[in-house]
N, C-alpha and C positions, 0 to 999 in steps of 0.2 A: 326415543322416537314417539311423534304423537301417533292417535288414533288413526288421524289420518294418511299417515305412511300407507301406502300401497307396498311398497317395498318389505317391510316388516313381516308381515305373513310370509310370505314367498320365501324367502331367506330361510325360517323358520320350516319352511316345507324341506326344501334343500339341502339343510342342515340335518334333519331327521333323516334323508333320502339317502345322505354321504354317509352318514353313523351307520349304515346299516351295510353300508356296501362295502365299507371300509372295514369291518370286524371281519367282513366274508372272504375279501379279496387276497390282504397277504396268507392266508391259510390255503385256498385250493388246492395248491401244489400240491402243498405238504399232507392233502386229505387225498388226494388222487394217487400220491405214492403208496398212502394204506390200504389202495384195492389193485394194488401190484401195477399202475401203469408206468411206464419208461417215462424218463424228463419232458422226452418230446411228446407224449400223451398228454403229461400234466400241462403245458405249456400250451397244447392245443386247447385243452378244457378251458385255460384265458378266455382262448381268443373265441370260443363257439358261439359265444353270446353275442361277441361284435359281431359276428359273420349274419347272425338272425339279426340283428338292431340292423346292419345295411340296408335292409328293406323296408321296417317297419318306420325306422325316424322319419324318415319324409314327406311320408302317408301319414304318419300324427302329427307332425306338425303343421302339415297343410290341415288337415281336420280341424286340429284347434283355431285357424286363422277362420272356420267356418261356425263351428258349433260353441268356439270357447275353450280358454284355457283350462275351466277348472274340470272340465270333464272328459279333456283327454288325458290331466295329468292323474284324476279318479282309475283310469282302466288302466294307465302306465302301471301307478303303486299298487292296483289288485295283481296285476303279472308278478311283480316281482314281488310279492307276499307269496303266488300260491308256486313261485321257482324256488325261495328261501325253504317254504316248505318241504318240495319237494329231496331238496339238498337232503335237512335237515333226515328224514325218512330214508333216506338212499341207503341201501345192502352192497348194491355194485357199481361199476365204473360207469355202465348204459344210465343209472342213473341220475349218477353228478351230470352225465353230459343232458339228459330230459331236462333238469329243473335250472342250465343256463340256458335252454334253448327258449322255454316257456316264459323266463323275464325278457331273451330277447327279442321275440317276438310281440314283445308288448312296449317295448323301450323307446322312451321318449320326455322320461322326466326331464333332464338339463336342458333339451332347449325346449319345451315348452316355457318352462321356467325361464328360460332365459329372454323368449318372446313377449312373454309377460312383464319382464323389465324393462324390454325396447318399448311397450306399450305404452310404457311409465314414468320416460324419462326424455328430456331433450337431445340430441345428435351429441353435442361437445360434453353432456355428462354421463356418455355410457360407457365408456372404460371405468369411470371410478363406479359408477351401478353394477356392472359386473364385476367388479373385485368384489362387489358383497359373496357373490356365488363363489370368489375367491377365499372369503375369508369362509365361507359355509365347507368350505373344501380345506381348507386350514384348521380347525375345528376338528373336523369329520376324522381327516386325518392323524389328528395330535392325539383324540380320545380313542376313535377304532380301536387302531393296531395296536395301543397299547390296551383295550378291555381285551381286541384279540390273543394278544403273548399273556395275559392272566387268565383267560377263558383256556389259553393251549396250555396252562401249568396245571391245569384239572382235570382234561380233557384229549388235547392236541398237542404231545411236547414235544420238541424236538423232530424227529422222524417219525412220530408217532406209532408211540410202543405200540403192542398189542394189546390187546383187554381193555382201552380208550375209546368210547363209541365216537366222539365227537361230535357229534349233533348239537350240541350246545349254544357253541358260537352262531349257527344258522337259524336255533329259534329265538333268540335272541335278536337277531338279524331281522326272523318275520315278525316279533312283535313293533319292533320299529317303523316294519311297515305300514301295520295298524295305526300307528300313532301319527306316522303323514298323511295317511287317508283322512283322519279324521282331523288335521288341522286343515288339510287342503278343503274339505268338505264344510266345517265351521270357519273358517278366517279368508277363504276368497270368495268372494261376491262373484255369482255366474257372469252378470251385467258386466263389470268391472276387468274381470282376466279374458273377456271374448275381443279380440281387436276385431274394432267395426269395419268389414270389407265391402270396398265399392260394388256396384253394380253386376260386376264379373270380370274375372282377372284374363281369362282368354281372347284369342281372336273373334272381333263383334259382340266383347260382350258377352261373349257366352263361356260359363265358366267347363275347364276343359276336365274329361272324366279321373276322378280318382289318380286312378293307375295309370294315365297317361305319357308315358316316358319322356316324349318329343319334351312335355311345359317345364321340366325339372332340366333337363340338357339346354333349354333355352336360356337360365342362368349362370351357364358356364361361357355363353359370350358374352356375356353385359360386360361394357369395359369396366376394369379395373374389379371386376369379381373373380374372377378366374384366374387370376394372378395368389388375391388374398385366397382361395381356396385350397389353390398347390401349397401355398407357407402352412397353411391350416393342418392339411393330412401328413405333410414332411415331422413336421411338428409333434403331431401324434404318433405318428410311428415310432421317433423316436421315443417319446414318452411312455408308450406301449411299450417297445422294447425292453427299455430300463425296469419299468414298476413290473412285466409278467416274468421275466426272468432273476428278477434281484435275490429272488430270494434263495434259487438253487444254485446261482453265483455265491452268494453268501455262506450257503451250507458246505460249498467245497473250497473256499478260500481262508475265511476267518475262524477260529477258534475261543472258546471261553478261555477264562482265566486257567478252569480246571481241567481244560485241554480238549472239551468237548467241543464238536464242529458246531456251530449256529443253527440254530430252528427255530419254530414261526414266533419263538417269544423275544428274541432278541433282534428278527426282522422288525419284528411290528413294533418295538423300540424306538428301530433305529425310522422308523414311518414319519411316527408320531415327531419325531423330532423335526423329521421336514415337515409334518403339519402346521408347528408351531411356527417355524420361520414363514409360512405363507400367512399364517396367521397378522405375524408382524407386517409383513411387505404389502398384504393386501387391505387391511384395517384402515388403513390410512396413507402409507408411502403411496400407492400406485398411481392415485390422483393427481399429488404433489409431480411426482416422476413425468406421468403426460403432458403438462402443463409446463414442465420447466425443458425437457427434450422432445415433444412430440410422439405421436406413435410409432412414423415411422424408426427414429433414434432408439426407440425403446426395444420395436422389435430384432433390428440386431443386434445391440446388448445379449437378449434374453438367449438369440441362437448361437452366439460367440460362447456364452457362459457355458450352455450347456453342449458343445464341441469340445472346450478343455475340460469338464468333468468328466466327462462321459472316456476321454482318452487321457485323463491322468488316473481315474478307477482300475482302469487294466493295469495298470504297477502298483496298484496300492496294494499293500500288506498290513498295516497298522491301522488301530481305532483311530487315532487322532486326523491320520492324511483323508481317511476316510469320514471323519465328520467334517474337516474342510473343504472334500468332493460336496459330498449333500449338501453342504451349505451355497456352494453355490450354483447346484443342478437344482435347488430349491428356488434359487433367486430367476433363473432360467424358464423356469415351470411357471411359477409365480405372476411374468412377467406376459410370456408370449399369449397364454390360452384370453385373457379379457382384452388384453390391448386386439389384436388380430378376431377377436368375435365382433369387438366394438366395429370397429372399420368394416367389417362386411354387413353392419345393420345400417350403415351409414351409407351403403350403395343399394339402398331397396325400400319402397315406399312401406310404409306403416301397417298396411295390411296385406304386407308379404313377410312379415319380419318371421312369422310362425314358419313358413316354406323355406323362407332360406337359411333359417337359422335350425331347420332339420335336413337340408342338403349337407349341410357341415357336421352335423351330426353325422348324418348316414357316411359323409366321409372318413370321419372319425371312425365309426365302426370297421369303414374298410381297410385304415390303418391298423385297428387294434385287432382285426382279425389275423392280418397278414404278421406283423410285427413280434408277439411273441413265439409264433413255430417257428420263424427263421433265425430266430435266437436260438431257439429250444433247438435246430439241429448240431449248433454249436455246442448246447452245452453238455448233450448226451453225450458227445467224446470226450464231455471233460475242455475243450478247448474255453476256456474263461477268459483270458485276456484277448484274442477273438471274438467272444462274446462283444465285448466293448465296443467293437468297432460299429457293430449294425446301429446302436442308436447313434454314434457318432459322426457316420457316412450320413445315414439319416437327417440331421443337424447339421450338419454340413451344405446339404444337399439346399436346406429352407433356407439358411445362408443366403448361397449365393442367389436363389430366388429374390428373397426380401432385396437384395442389391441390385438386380436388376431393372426390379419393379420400383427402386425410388429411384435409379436412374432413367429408365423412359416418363416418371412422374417431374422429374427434372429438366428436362428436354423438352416435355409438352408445356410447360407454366410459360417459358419468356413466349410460346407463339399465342396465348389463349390473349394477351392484351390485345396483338396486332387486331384481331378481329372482331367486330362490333359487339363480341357478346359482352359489354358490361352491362346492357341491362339484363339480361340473364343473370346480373348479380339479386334484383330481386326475385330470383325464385330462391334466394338462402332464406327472404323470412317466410317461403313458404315453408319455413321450419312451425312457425304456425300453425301448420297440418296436422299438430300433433298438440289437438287440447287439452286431449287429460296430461298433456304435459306438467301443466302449470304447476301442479300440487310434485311434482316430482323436485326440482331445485331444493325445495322446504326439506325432503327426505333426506336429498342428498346431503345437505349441508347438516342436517342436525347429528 
């Protein structure tokens, strides 16, 4: 990529922002069990973060559509430096749960980031612009969880012995944050990551206050957003479900060769492996994929796929069945989060992309809050193939969503001819609207 990739830094931010989260993430459980909390504790500790990210994603990313992307994604990565830290420092349980509360209350890197791509690219090239963030999440994933399961053979093994401080993996974690701050700080141009906002986004003009609930609820009627929203948080839940619970599924179903039950080195293994297939699918397949089936075709693939992993997992016993579940709860994962972000930047003008693209966020959080305790009270009885079903009902659920929503998008196309709006067809090259587009095609394509 040349110089002038806009894209290239960002990625790079992303990528740093994933590595850090993903060394942190398959371990919690298993660091929360070492200060004596119950499954459903550990499970809760997940989700604490999403629960503080609900509030704060929306509010940063309206912020950044005002003052700039690079300096709301600056105060994002100082939160989660001084949460990693605090991890890292933690004696007892009140602790782990202060330093997930502290990054989530600062939480806002993906879709800052991700606004900064809509800023950068044309409408029909942002599914493959967001597989970048896919493949930075492919990446993240492949290296994490496996420096995690080597950082937990020093550190964190298995149930984690006694005498293993584990702080390791978490400074490790914060140094990484350091290292986003400081590309996000050298490699984005303020000028360049702020999307230029019209006059004022509210009624008359006048832009409406921060915290004003009513202007964030106003994009839940815009046609055909509120639809992409519901498949958005179905979606994460189940996702949620899967990634906060995997691992104390694992710990009570599978076994090593030498008969020992699984811990956080052979989870974060088995991660990295799904990291690698997003790697593949999103490097280059995704683009291809939109292109030859469309979004909508792609999004029920991705929720079909992961409806049969997620419900042939609960019978699985064996390494093998279980690398062809991830293989295709990989391709699932892979598939729904950039096609379905794509489409919801494609229903909101240019200098909303940072607002709505942290509505989805902050719905994310509400999934990922709710999604692993309601797993977790499954799996403190031990019920694991129960477990299965929450992301499965879940997935399920974004299903038949996604089908409903191409069938009323079905139904409305034969009337849209009957009525004079074909010259409405040149508001598509008000795709024009979007000038620093131009240098984005070059990105994408190279």
């Amino acid at each position: 990529m040349s110089k002038r990739s806009p894209l290239l830094p960002i990625f790079l931010v992303v990528l740093v922002d994933v590595l850090g989260f993903t060394i942190v993430y398959p371990l919690l459980p298993f660091y929360a069990l070492k200060f004596g909390a119950s499954k459903l504790v550990a499970t809760t500790l997940v989700s604490v973060y999403a629960l503080c990210s609900l509030f704060s994603t929306p509010v940063i990313g309206r912020l950044s559509d005002q003052f700039g992307r690079r300096r709301l994604l600056l105060l994002s990565q100082a939160g989660t430096f001084a949460g990693f830290l605090v991890l890292a420092a933690s004696s007892s349980l009140w602790m782990l749960f202060l330093g997930r509360i502290l990054d989530g209350l600062t939480a806002g890197n993906l879709s800052t980031a991700q606004a900064y791509i809509s800023d950068h690219t044309r409408p029909e090239n942002r599914a493959k612009a967001f597989g970048m963030i896919g493949i930075a999440f492919g990446i993240g994933f492949f290296f994490g969880p496996a420096m995690a399961g080597w950082l937990g053979h020093y550190g964190i093994h298995g149930a984690v012995p006694e005498g293993q401080s584990g702080e390791l993996p978490f400074l490790v974690a914060a140094c990484l944050s350091v290292v986003s701050m400081v590309c996000t700080y050298t490699l984005l141009e303020p000028g360049v990551s702020a999307a230029p906002a019209p006059g004022g986004t509210g009624p008359g003009g006048q832009r409406p206050p921060i915290f004003d609930l009513s202007f964030y609820l106003a994009y839940f009627r815009r046609p055909g957003l509120g639809s992409l929203y519901l498949q958005f948080v179905l979606f994460t839940f189940s996702f949620s479900a899967f990634m906060g619970g995997f691992a104390l599924f694992a710990s009570g179903r599978f076994t090593t060769s030498d008969g020992r039950f699984w811990g956080s080195r052979e989870v974060g293994y088995l991660f990295a492996y799904s990291g690698f297939l997003g790697i593949i699918l999103q490097g280059g397949l995704i683009g291809r994929l939109v292109k030859r089936f469309g979004e909508a075709r792609l999004t029920l693939a991705g929720f079909v796929a992961s409806v049969t992993a997620y419900l042939v997992l609960g019978f699985t016993t064996t390494l093998p069945l279980l690398i062809a579940v991830s293989t295709i709860a990989a391709f699932g994962h892979g598939v729904l989060r950039p096609v379905i972000t794509s489409e919801i930047t494609q229903q909101v003008g240019r200098h909303e992309q940072g607002v709505a693209l942290g509505i989805s966020g902050s719905l994310s959080s509400l999934a990922m809050t709710l999604a692993p305790p309601t797993g977790g009270v499954l799996l403190d009885r031990d019920w694991l193939t129960a477990w299965t079903l929450v992301p499965a009902t879940a997935a399920a659920l974004g299903l038949i969503a996604a089908l409903i929503t191409r069938a009323r998008r079905s139904t409305a196309a034969p009337a849209a001819p009957a009525t004079p709006a074909t010259p409405s067809a040149p508001a598509a090259p008000s795709a024009p609207a979007t000038p620093s587009a131009p240098a984005a095609p070059t990105i994408i394509g190279s």
